[in-house]
C-alpha positions in Angstrom: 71.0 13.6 53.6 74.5 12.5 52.8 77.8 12.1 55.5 79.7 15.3 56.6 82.4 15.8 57.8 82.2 16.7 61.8 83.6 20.2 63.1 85.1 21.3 66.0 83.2 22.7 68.9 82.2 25.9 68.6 84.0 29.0 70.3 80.9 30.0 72.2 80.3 26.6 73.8 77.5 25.5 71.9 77.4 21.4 71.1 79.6 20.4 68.2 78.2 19.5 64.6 77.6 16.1 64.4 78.7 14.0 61.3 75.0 13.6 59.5 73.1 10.5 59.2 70.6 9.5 56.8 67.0 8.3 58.1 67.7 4.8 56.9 71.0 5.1 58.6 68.7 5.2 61.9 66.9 3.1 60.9 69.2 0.3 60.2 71.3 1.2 63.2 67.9 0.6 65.4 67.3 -2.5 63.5 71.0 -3.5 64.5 70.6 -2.9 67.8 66.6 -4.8 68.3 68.6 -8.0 66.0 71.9 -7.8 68.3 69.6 -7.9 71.6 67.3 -10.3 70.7 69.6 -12.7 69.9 71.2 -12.1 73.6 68.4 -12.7 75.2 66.6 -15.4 72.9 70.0 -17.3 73.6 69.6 -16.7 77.7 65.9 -17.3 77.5 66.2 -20.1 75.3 68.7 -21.5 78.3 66.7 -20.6 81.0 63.5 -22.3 79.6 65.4 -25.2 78.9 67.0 -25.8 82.1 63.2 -25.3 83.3 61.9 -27.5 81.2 64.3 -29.9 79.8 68.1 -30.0 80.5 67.3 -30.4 84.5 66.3 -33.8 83.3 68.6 -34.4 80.6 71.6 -32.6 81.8 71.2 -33.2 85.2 68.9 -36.1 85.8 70.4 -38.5 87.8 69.6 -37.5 91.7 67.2 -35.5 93.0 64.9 -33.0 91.5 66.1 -29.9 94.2 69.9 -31.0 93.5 69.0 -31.1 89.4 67.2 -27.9 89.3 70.4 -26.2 91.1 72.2 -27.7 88.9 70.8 -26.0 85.7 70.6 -22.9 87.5 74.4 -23.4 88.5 75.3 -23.3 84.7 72.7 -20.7 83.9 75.1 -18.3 85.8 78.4 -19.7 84.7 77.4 -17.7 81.4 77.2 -14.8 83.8 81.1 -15.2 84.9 82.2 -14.7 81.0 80.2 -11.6 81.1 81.8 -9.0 83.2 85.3 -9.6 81.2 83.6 -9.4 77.8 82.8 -6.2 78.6 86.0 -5.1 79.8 87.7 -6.6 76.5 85.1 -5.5 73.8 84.3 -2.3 75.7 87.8 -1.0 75.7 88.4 -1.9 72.1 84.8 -0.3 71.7 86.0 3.1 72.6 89.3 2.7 71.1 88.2 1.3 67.1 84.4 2.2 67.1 81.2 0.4 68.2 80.3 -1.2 64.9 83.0 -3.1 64.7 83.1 -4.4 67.8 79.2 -5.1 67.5 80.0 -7.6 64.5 82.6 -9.5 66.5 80.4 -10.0 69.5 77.0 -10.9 67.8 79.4 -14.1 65.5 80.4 -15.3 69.0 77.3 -15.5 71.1 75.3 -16.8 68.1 78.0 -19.7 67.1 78.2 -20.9 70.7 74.5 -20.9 71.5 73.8 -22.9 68.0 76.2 -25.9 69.2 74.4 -25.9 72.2 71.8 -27.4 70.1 74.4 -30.4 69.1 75.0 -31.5 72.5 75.1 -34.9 73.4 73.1 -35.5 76.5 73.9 -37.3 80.1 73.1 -40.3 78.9 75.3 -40.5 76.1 78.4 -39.2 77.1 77.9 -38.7 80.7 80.1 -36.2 82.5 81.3 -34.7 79.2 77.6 -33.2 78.6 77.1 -30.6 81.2 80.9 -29.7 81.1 80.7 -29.0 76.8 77.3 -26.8 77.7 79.9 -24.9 80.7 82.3 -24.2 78.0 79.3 -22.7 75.5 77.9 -20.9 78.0 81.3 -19.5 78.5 81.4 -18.3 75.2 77.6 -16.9 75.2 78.7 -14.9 77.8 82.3 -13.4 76.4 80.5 -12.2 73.3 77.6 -10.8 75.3 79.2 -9.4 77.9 79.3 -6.5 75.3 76.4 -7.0 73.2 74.0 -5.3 75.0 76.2 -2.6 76.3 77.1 -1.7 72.4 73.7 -1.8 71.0 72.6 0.8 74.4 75.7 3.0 73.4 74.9 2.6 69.2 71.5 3.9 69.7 72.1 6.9 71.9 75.0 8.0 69.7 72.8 7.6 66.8 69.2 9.1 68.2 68.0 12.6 67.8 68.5 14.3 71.3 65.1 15.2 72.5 63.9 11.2 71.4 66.6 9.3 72.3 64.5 7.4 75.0 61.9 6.2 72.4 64.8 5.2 70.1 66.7 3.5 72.5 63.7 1.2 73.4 64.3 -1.0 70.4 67.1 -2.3 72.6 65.1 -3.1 75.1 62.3 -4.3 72.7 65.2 -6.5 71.4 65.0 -7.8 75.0 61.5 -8.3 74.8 61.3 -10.0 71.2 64.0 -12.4 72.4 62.2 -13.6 75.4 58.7 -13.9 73.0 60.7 -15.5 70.8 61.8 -18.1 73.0 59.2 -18.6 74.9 56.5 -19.2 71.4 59.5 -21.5 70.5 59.2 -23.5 73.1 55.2 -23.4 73.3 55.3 -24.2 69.6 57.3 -27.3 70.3 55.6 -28.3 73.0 52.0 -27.9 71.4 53.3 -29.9 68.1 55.5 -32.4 69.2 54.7 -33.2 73.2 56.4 -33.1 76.2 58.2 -36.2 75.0 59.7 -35.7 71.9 60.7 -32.2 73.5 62.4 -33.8 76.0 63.9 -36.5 73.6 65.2 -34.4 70.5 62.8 -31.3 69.7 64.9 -29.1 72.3 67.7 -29.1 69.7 65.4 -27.0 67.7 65.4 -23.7 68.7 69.1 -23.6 69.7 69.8 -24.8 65.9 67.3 -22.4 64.4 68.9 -19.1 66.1 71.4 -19.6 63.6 69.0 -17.6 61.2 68.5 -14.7 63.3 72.7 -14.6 63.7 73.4 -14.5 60.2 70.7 -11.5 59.5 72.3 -9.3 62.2 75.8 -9.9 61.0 74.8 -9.2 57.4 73.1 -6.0 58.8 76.4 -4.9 60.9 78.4 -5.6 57.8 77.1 -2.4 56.5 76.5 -0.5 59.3 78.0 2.9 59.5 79.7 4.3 62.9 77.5 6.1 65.2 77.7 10.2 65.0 79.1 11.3 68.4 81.6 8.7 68.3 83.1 9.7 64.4 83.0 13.3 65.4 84.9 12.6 68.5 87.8 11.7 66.5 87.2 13.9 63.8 87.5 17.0 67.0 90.4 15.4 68.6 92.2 15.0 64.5 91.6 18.4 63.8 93.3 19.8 67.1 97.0 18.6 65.4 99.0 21.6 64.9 100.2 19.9 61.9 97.2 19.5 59.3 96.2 16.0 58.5 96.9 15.3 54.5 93.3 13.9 53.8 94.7 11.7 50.2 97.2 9.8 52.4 95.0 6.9 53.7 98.1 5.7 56.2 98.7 9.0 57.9 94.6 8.9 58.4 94.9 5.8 60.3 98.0 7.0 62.3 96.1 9.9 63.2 93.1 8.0 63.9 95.4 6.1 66.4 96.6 9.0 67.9 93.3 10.8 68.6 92.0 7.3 70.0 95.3 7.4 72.5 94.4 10.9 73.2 90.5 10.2 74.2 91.7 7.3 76.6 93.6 9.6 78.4 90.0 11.2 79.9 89.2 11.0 83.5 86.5 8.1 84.3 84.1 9.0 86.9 83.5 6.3 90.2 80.6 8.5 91.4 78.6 8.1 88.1 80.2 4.4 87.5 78.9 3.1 91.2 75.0 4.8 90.1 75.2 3.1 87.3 75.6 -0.1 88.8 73.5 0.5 91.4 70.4 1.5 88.5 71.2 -1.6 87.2 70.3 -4.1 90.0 66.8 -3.4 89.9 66.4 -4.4 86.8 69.1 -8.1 86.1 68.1 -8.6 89.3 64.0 -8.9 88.6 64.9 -10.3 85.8 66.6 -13.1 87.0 63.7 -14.1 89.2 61.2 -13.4 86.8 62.3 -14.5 83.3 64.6 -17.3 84.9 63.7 -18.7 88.0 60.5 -18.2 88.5 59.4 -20.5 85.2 61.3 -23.0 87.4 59.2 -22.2 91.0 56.4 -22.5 88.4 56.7 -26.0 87.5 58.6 -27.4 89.8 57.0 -26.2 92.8 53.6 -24.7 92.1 53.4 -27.2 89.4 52.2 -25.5 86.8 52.1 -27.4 82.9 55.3 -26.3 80.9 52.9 -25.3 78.6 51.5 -22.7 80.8 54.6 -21.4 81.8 56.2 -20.8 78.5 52.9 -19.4 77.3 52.8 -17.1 80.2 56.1 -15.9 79.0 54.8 -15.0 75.3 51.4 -13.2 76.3 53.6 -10.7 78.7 56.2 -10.4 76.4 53.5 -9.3 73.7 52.2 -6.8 75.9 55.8 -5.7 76.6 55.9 -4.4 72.8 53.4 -1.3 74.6 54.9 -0.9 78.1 58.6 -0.1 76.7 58.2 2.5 74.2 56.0 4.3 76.5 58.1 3.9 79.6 60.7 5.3 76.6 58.8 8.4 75.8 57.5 9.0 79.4 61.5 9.5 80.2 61.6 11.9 77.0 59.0 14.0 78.6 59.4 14.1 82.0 62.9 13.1 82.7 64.9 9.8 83.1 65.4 10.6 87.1 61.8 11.0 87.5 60.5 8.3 85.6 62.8 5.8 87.6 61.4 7.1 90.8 57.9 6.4 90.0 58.6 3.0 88.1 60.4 1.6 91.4 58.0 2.6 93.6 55.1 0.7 91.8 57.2 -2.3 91.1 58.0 -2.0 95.0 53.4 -1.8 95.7 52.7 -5.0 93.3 55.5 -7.8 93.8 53.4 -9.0 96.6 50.1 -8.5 95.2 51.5 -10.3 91.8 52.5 -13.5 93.8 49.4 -13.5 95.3 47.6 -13.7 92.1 49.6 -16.1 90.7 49.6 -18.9 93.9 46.0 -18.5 94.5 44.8 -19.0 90.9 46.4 -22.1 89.7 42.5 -23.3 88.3 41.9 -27.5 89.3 42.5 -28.8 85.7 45.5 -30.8 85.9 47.5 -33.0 83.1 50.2 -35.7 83.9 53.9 -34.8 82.9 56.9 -36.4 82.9 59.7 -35.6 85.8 62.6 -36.9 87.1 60.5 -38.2 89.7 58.0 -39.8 87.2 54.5 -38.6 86.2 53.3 -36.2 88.3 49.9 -34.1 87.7 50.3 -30.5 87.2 48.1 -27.9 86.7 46.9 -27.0 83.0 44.4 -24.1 82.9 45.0 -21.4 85.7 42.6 -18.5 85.8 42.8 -14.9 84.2 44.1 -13.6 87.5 47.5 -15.9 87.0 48.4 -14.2 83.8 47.7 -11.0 84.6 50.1 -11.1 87.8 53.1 -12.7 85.7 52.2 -9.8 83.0 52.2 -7.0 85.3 55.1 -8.1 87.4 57.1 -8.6 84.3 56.5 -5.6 82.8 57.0 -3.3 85.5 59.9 -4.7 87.1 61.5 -6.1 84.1 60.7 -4.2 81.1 59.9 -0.9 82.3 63.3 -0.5 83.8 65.2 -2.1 81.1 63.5 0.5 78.6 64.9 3.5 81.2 68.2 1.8 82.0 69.6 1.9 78.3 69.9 5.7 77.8 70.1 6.6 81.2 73.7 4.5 81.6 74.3 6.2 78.2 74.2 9.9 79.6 76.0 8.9 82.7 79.3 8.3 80.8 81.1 10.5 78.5 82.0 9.7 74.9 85.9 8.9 76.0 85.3 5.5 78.0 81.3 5.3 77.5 81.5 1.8 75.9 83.7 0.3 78.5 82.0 1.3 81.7 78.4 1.2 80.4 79.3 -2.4 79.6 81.4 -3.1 82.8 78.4 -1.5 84.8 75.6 -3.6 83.0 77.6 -6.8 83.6 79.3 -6.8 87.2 75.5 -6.4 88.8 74.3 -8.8 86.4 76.9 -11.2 87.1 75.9 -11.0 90.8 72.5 -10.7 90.5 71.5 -12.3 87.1 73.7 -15.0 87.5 73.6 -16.4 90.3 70.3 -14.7 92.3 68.5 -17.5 90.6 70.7 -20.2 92.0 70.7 -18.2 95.8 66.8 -18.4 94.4 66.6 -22.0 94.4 68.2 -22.6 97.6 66.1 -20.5 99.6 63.1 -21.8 97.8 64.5 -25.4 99.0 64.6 -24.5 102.4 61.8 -22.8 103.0 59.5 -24.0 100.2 57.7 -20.5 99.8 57.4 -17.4 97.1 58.0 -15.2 100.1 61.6 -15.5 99.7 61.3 -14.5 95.6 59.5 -11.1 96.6 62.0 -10.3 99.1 65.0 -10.9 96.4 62.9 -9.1 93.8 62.3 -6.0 96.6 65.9 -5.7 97.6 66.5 -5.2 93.9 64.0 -2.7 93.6 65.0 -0.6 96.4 68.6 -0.6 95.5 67.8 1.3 92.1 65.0 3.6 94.0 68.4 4.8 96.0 70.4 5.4 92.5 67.2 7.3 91.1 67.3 9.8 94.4 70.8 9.9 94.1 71.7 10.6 90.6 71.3 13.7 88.8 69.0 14.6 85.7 71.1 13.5 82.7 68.0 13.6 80.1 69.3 15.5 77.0 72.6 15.5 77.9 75.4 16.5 75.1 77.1 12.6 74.1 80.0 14.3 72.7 81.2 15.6 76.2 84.1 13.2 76.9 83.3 13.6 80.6 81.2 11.8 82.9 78.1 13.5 83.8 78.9 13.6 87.3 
């Protein structure tokens, strides 16, 4: 099925034509989108594990272990701070000179900065100079994904069929997923092969290096991605509205006009009512996952002492099981309704956080193996039971995943097609830059002072309740026509 032109709406109402896409145009747009995310969250991941792991030790070394795992944390959210104005940038230009394009600029940034990361020199080579070069790439992560995330959401609801855009839009979120698996079999990989030694030493360069690869197939993919239906025929409405008709051979007055019908979109109403929901949707899910893909690997081998093995392994066996819970948590929304589906998702993630701890603190096994800390060798545990994994997997999965796979079109349908880019990013970001960024750091703190998972689950059920109020609140979007330049409420 070849392009079209797009039509205006029709006189009666009805949704206007969109500009036709090809089945591999869907398919490479959802490959875009899985690449674009997965290298967001590979590079956080690939951080997060590392200031678990290693760079509390070799960024932050010298001093205690409470003041060096801070530390790490500290810089984990600095990335955060870059965030929120990414958005703001790349989602205005988003909205004003498509998503594709904007999309290629964003994945060259984040992928460039978190591939130096792996040429850092370390404490004790250059001393003060190493964690203030990994503040300024972290920077830089976060500036390009700040919008990443937000355009790969928007690029797959513009491009999905109506009545499956929930399934569709979980390859964003199973982006999500196959970073974090990514980075956590990287790690387990290096750490099975080489020892916790040479990781610590040299082998942590590694993955940051390697993610170069992954960068230059997404950009190479983007290169020839076509724009997204809703947002072509947006322009293509707004165009054909000139009293004057548009000479179609002149390539400059095309542009002019494109310009002009861009100028002419901005000028739409937002919505605070549907911009606050969408925030508020959000903190369930940065928020968990803060705790659970970044902090808690931290509480798991720093405090409960767990083997790093065990806790990056942990991280790949729920990740793998995350390639079932998100395109069914994607479908369930396509058959029952996005507003629905959130309210039963928080509510279970609200029964289980506890339950999940439990299972994880009380089945830590009695095998232990000596690793090295900045404290010396200290025995930690290397073979928990069954009952350990399986509360990491659930808790991950349904208070991570299964909201993440909702969250994408949801935001989508809240926001008309004029500013959808911009606020869907802003939205993402501001509660993640509050509660992604630095909940891990407030985190480790309270875990300092009161040396307990009790303060984890009530971080990780404040979140939760905070979205279980958006899902009462908001109304059914599911379906909704993505060509409306208004806000959906």
């Amino acid at each position: 099925m070849a392009d079209s032109t797009a039509v205006a709406p029709q006189a009666n109402g009805a949704e206007p034509t969109l500009a036709q896409r090809t089945t591999a145009d869907l398919i490479k747009a959802a490959v875009s989108g899985w690449l674009g995310t997965a290298l967001e969250f590979m590079d956080f991941q690939l951080y997060s594990l590392a200031a678990a792991l290693v760079f509390k030790d070799i960024f932050f070394g010298h001093g205690s272990q409470a003041i060096a795992i801070m530390s790490a944390m500290a810089v984990y959210g600095v990335g955060y701070v870059a965030r929120p104005i990414g958005a703001w940038y790349f989602g205005r230009l988003g909205d004003r000179i498509g998503r594709t394009k904007v999309l290629f600029i964003t994945i060259a940034i984040m992928g460039c900065a978190t591939t130096l990361i792996g040429a850092l020199p370390t404490y004790d080579q250059v001393g003060l100079l190493a964690p203030a070069l990994l503040v300024l790439l972290r920077l830089a992560q976060g500036f390009g994904a700040g919008a990443e995330i937000a355009g790969s959401s928007v690029l797959l609801a513009e491009y999905a069929p109506k009545k499956h855009r929930g399934i569709v839009s979980a390859f964003t979120a199973l982006g999500t997923n196959s970073g974090t698996l990514f980075a956590g079999l990287i790690w387990a990989i290096l750490l099975g092969w080489l020892g916790n030694d040479a990781v610590v030493n040299w082998g942590w360069r590694i993955p940051f290096l390697g993610s170069v690869i992954v960068m230059g197939v997404a950009v190479f993919i983007r290169i020839h991605l076509k724009e997204t239906p809703v947002y072509e025929t947006s322009v293509e409405e707004t165009i054909a509205g000139y009293d004057k008709p548009l000479d179609k051979d002149s390539e400059k007055a095309r542009k002019e006009a494109e310009k002009k019908a861009a100028a002419e979109i901005a000028k739409t109403p937002r919505s605070l009512k549907a911009f606050i929901i969408a925030c508020v949707l959000r903190f369930g899910q940065c928020g968990n996952s803060g705790m659970v893909q970044t902090y808690l690997i931290t509480f798991l081998t720093a405090n409960l002492l767990v083997s790093k093995s065990v806790a990056s392994n942990v991280v790949v066996y729920s990740s793998l099981v995350g390639f079932l819970t998100v395109p069914f948590i994607g479908w369930c929304g396509d058959r029952i309704g996005r507003e629905r589906m959130y309210k039963i998702v928080t509510i279970v993630g609200l029964i289980i956080i506890v339950p999940c701890f439990l299972l994880m603190v009380n089945n830590l096994g009695t095998d232990t193996t000596l690793e090295q800390t900045a404290n010396g060798m200290i025995p930690h545990f290397s073979n928990p039971t069954l009952l350990f994994f399986i509360g990491y997997i659930v808790m991950h999965n349904i208070t991570v995943l299964s909201f993440f796979s909702l969250e994408n079109i949801t935001m989508a349908e809240c926001f008309g097609s004029a500013h959808r880019y911009e606020q869907l990013a802003l939205a993402k970001e501001i509660p993640n830059l509050i509660t992604g960024g630095f909940g891990p750091l407030i985190a480790a703190a309270l875990v300092t002072v009161f040396n307990s998972w009790i303060a984890l689950a009530v971080l990780m059920a404040f979140y939760t309740v905070c979205t279980l109020i958006a899902a009462i609140i908001m109304p059914e979007v599911t379906g909704r026509d993505l060509t409306a330049r208004e806000d959906a409420m």
